[in-house]
C-alpha positions as CSV (number, residue, x, y, z in Angstrom):
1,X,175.8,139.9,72.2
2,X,175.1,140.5,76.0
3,X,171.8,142.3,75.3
4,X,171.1,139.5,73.0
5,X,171.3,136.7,75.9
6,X,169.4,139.3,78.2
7,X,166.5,138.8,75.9
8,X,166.3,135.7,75.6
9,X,166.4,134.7,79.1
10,X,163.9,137.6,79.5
11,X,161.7,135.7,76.7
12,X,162.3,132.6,78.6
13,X,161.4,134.2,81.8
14,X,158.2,135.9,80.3
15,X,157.1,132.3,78.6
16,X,157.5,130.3,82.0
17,X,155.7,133.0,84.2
18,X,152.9,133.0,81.4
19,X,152.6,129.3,81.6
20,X,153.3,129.1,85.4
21,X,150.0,131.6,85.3
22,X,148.1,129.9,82.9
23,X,148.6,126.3,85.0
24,X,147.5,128.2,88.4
25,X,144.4,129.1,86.5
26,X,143.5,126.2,85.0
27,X,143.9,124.1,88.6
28,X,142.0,126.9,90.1
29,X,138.8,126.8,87.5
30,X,138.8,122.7,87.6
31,X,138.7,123.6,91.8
32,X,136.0,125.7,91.3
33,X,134.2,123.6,88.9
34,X,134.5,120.4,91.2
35,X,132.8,121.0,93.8
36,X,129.7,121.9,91.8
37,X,129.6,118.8,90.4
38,X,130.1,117.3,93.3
39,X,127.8,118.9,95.7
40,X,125.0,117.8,94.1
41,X,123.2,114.4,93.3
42,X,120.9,115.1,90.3
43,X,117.9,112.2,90.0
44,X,116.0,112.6,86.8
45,X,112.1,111.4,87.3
46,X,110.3,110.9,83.8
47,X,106.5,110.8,84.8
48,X,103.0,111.1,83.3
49,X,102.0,114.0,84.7
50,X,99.6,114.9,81.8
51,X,97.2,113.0,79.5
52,X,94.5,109.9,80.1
53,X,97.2,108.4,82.9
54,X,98.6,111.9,84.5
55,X,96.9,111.1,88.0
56,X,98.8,107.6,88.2
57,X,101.4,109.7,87.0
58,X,101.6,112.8,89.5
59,X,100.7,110.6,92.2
60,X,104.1,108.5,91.2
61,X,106.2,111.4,90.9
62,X,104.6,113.4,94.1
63,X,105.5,110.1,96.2
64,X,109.2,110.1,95.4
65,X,109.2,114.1,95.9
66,X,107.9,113.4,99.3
67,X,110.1,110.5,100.4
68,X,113.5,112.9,99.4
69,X,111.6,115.8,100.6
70,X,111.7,114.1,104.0
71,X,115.3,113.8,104.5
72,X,118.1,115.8,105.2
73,X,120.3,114.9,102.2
74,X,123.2,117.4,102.9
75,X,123.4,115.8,106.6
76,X,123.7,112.0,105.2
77,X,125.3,112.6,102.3
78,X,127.0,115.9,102.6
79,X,125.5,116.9,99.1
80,X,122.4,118.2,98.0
81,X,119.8,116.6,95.6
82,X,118.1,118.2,92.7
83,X,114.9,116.3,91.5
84,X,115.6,116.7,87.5
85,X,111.6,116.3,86.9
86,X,109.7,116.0,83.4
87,X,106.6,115.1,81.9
88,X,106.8,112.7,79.5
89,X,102.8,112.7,78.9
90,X,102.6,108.8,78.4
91,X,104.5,108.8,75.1
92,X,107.0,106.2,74.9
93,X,109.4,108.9,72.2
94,X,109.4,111.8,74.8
95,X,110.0,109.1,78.2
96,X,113.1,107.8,76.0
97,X,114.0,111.8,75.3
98,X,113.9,112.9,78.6
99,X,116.2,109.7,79.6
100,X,118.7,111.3,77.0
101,X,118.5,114.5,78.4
102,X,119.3,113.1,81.8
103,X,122.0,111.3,80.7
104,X,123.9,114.7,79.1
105,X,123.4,116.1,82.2
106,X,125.4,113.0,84.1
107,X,122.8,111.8,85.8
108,X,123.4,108.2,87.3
109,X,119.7,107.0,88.8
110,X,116.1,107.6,86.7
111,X,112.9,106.7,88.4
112,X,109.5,106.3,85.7
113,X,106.4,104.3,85.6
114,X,104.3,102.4,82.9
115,X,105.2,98.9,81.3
116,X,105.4,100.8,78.2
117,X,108.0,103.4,79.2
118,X,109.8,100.9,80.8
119,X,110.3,98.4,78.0
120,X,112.1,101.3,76.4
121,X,114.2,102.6,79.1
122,X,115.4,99.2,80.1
123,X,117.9,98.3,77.9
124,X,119.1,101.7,78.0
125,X,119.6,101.7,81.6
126,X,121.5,98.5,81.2
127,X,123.4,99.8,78.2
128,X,124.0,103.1,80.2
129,X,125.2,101.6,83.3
130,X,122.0,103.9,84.7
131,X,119.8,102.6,88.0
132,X,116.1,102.5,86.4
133,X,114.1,102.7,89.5
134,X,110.5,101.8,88.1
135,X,106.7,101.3,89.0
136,X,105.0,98.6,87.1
137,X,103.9,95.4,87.2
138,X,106.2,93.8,84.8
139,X,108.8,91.9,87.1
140,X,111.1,90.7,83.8
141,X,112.6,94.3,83.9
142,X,114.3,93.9,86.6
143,X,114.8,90.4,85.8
144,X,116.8,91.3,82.4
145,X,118.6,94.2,83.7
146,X,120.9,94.6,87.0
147,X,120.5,98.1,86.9
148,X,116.8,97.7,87.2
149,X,114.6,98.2,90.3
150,X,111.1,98.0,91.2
151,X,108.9,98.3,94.3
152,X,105.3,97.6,92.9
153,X,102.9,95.2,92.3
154,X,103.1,91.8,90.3
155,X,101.6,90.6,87.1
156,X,101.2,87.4,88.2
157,X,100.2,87.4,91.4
158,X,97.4,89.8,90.3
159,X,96.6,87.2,87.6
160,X,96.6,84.6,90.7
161,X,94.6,86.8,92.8
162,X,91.9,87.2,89.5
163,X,91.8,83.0,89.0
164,X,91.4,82.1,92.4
165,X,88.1,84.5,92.8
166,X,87.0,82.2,89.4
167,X,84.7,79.5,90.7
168,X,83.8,77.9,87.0
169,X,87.5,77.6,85.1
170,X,85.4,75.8,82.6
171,X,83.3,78.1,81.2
172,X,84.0,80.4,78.0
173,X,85.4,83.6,79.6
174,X,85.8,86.8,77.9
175,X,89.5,89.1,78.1
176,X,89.9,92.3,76.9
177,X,92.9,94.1,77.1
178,X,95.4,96.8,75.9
179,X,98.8,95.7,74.4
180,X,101.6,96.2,76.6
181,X,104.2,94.2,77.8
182,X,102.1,93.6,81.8
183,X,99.2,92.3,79.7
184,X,101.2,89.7,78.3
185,X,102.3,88.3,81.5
186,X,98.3,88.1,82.6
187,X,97.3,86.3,79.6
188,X,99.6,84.0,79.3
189,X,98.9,82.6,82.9
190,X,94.9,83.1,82.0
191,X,95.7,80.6,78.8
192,X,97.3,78.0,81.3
193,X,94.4,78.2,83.9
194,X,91.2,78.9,81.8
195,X,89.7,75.9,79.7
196,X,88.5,78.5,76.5
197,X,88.7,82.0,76.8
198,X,87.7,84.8,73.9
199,X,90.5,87.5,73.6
200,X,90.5,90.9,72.2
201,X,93.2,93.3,72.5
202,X,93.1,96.9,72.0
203,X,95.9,99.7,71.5
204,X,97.3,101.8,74.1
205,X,95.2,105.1,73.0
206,X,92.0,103.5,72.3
207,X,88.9,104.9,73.7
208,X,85.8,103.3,72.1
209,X,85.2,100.0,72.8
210,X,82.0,99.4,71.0
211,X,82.8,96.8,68.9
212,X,84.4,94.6,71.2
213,X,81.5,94.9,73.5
214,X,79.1,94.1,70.9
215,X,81.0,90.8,70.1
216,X,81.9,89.8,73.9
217,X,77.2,90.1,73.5
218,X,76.7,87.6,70.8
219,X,78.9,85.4,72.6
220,X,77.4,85.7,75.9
221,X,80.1,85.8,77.8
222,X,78.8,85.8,81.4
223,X,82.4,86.6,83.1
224,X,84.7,89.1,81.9
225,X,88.4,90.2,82.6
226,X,89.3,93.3,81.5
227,X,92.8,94.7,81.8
228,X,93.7,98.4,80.9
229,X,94.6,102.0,82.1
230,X,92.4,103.5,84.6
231,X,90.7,105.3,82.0
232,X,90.3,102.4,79.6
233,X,88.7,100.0,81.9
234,X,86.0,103.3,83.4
235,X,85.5,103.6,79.6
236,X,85.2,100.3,78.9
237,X,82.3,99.8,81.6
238,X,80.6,102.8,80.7
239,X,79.9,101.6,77.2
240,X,79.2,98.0,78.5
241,X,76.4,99.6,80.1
242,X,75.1,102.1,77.6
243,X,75.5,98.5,74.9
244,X,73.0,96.9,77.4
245,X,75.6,94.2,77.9
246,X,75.6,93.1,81.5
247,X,78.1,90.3,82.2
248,X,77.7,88.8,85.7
249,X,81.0,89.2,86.9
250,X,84.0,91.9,85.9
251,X,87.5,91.4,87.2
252,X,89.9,94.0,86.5
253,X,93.6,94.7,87.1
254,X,94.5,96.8,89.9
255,X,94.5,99.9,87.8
256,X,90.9,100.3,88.5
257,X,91.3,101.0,92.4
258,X,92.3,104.7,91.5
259,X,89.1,106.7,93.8
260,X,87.9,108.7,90.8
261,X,87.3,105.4,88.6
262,X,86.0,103.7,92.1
263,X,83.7,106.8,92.0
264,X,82.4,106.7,88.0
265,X,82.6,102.7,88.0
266,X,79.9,102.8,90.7
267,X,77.9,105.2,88.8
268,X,78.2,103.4,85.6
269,X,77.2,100.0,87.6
270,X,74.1,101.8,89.6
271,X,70.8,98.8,89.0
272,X,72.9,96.9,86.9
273,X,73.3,93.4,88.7
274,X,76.5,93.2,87.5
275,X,79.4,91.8,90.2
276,X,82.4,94.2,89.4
277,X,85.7,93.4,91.4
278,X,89.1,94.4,91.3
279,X,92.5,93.3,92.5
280,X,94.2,96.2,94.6
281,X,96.4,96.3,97.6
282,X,93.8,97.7,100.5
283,X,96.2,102.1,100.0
284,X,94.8,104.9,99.9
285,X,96.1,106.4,97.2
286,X,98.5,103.7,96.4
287,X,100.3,104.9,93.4
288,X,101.7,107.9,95.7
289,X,102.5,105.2,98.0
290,X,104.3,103.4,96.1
291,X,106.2,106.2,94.4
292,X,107.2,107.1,98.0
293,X,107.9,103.7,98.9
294,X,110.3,103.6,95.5
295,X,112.5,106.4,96.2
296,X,112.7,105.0,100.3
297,X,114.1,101.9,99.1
298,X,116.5,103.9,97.2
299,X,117.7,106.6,99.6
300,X,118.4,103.5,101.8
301,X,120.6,101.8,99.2
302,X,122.4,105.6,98.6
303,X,123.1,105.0,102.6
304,X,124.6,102.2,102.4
305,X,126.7,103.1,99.5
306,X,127.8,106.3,101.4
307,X,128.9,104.3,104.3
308,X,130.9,102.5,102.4
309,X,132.8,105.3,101.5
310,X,131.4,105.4,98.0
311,X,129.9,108.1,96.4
312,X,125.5,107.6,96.6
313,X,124.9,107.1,93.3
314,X,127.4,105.1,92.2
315,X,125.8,102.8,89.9
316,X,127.8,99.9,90.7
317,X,127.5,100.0,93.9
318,X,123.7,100.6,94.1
319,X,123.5,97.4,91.9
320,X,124.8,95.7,94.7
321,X,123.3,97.1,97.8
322,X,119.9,97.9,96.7
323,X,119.4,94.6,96.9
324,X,119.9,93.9,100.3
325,X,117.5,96.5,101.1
326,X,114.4,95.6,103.9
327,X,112.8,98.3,105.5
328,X,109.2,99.0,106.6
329,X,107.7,101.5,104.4
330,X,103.8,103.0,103.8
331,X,102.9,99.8,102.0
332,X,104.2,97.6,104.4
333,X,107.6,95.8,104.5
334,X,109.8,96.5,101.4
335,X,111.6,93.7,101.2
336,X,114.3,93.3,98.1
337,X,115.1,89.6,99.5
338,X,118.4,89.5,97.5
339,X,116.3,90.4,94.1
340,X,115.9,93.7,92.5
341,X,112.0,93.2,92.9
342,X,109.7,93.9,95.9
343,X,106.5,92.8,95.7
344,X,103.3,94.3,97.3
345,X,101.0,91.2,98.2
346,X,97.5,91.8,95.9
347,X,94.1,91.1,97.5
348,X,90.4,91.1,95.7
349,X,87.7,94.1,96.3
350,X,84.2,94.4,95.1
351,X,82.9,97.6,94.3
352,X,80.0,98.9,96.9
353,X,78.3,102.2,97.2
354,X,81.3,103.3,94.9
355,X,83.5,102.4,98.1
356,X,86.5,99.1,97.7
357,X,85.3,96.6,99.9
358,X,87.7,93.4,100.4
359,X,86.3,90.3,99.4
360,X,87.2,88.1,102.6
361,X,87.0,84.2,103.1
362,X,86.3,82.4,100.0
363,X,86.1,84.4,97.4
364,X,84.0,81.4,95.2
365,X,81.1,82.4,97.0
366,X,80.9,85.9,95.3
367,X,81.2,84.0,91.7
C-alpha cells in the first residue's frame, strides 16, 4: 500500500513538473514572439507601378519611400518600419487584394492613389478601422470616412481654376471625360457654371478616341475640356490632331502636367493654333511630391501619437491627431486645418515650347 501512495505522489509530482515546464515554455515563446511583432510598424503601400498610369504611380510610391527613408524610425519610435509594397497595376480587383493581404498581415495604415482604387478601399478602411492615407482628387473620401486621409489636389478647385480661365460661359462647350468618381465632381460643377455643354464619357481603359472627336467636329465645338489619365488626354490630343479637328482652346485636369505628356502634347500641338492649358500646381515632379508630402503628414501624426504614449499606428488615435497636423512640406504648407483633407492651391499653365508656363493676371485674355 506504501509503494502504492509513492506512486502516486510520484505521478503527481511528474504531472505538475510536466505542466510547470510546459507553462515556462509557453510564457517564454509568447516573449519571444512579442517583441517581433512589436518592433516593427509594417505600412502596406498599393501603387501603380505598372501599366498606362505606372509613372503617376512610381512617382507616388517613391515619394512616401523617401519621406520614411529620411527618418530615423527606431530613434522616434523605438521600432523599425517595413514598407509592405505592391503593385496593383491600376486594377481596382488586385488594389482591393493587396488591401486584404495587408490586413492578414496586421497592418494598421495603407497608403494608394487613383479615384478608382480609392472608392474601393474606402469603405474598407472604414469598416477595418484601417488609416487609408490616399492621393486623389476626390475630397468625399475623406469626407465619408474618419479613417481617411488625403494630401492632394481638389476636384473642385481645379474645376474653379478651369471656369475662371472661361471668358464666354455662354457658348456650347465640349467635355470629354473618363468615368470615375473625380470626374463626377468636375462635371457637376461644369453643369452649374456652363450655359450648354456636349458631354461624352469614356471608360477607364479606353484608348481610341476617334469617334468622339469626330462628333465634338460636326458640332464645332471651339472650346474643349477634357479630363482623363495622363495617357488618355496625350492620346486624346494626338488623334484630335491627326482628325484635323483644331478647337481653339483645350483645358485639361492637372493629370496633363506630368513632363513626358508636357513633352508629346507639345509635339502633337506643333503649327496647330490650338491654345492648350492645364491646371497644375507650379512641382516638379509633383506626384513624387506629393507622395512625399503624404507619408510627412503621417509620420508627424505617428509623433504625436507616440508622445502620447500610444503605440504610432494606433488607428484611433491617428484619427484623431492626424488632423491637427500643419507642417511645411515640398509642396508648401500641409495644412489638415481640423479636416482629414489638405489641399494644394491649383493655378492655370499654357503649354509653350513643350515647357508649363503659368498663365498670370487675367487669365480671360488668353480665351
Amino acid at each position: 500500500m506504501a509503494i502504492g501512495k509513492q506512486m502516486v505522489k510520484m505521478k503527481a509530482k511528474i504531472t505538475l513538473g510536466i505542466c510547470i515546464i510546459g507553462i515556462i515554455a509557453a510564457i517564454f515563446i509568447a516573449g519571444c514572439a512579442q517583441p517581433t511583432q512589436e518592433e516593427t510598424i509594417k505600412i502596406g503601400v498599393s501603387e501603380t507601378l505598372t501599366g498606362a498610369n505606372a509613372d503617376i504611380g512610381n512617382d507616388v510610391a517613391n515619394g512616401v519611400k523617401d519621406a520614411f527613408s529620411g527618418i530615423n524610425a527606431e530613434q522616434i519610435f523605438g521600432k523599425k518600419i517595413e514598407l509592405l509594397t505592391e503593385d496593383n497595376t491600376g486594377d481596382v480587383k488586385k488594389a482591393v487584394s493587396d488591401y486584404q493581404a495587408f490586413k492578414m498581415q496586421n497592418v494598421r495604415i495603407v497608403f494608394s492613389a487613383f479615384s478608382s482604387i480609392i472608392g474601393a478601399l474606402n469603405p474598407l478602411s472604414k469598416q477595418d478601422k484601417i488609416i487609408l492615407m490616399y492621393n486623389a482628387v476626390t475630397p468625399s473620401f475623406a469626407e465619408e470616412n474618419e479613417f481617411a486621409f488625403k494630401v492632394y489636389a481638389n476636384a473642385p478647385q481645379e474645376a474653379e481654376t478651369i471656369l475662371a480661365a472661361i471668358k464666354n460661359k455662354n457658348e456650347r462647350i465640349g467635355i470629354a471625360y473618363v468615368n470615375n468618381p473625380t470626374t463626377a465632381i468636375f462635371y457637376e460643377k461644369f453643369s452649374k457654371e456652363l450655359t450648354e455643354i456636349a458631354p461624352y464619357s469614356f471608360d477607364i481603359k479606353e484608348t481610341d478616341f476617334r469617334t468622339i472627336i469626330l462628333k465634338l467636329k460636326e458640332e464645332k465645338i471651339n472650346t474643349l475640356i477634357l479630363l482623363g489619365y495622363p495617357s488618355q488626354i496625350l492620346n486624346f490630343v494626338k488623334q484630335a490632331v491627326e482628325s484635323e479637328y483644331y478647337p481653339e482652346n483645350i483645358f485639361v485636369n492637372s493629370d496633363s502636367t506630368v513632363k513626358e505628356v508636357t513633352d508629346k502634347i507639345g509635339d502633337s500641338l506643333s503649327g496647330t493654333k490650338i491654345k492648350y492649358f492645364t491646371v497644375g500646381y507650379g512641382l516638379e515632379n509633383q506626384n513624387y511630391i506629393f507622395g512625399y508630402d503624404l507619408a510627412k503628414t503621417l509620420i508627424e501624426g505617428m509623433k504625436k501619437c507616440h508622445e502620447l504614449g500610444k503605440i504610432p499606428d494606433d488607428a484611433d488615435c491617428l484619427k484623431e491627431e492626424l488632423k491637427k497636423i500643419k507642417i511645411e512640406g515640398k509642396s508648401g504648407v500641409i495644412d489638415m486645418n481640423n479636416s482629414r483633407v489638405a489641399v494644394v492651391t491649383s493655378k492655370l499653365f499654357s503649354v509653350q515650347n513643350k515647357k508649363l508656363v503659368e498663365v498670370q493676371g487675367d487669365k480671360n485674355a488668353f480665351n
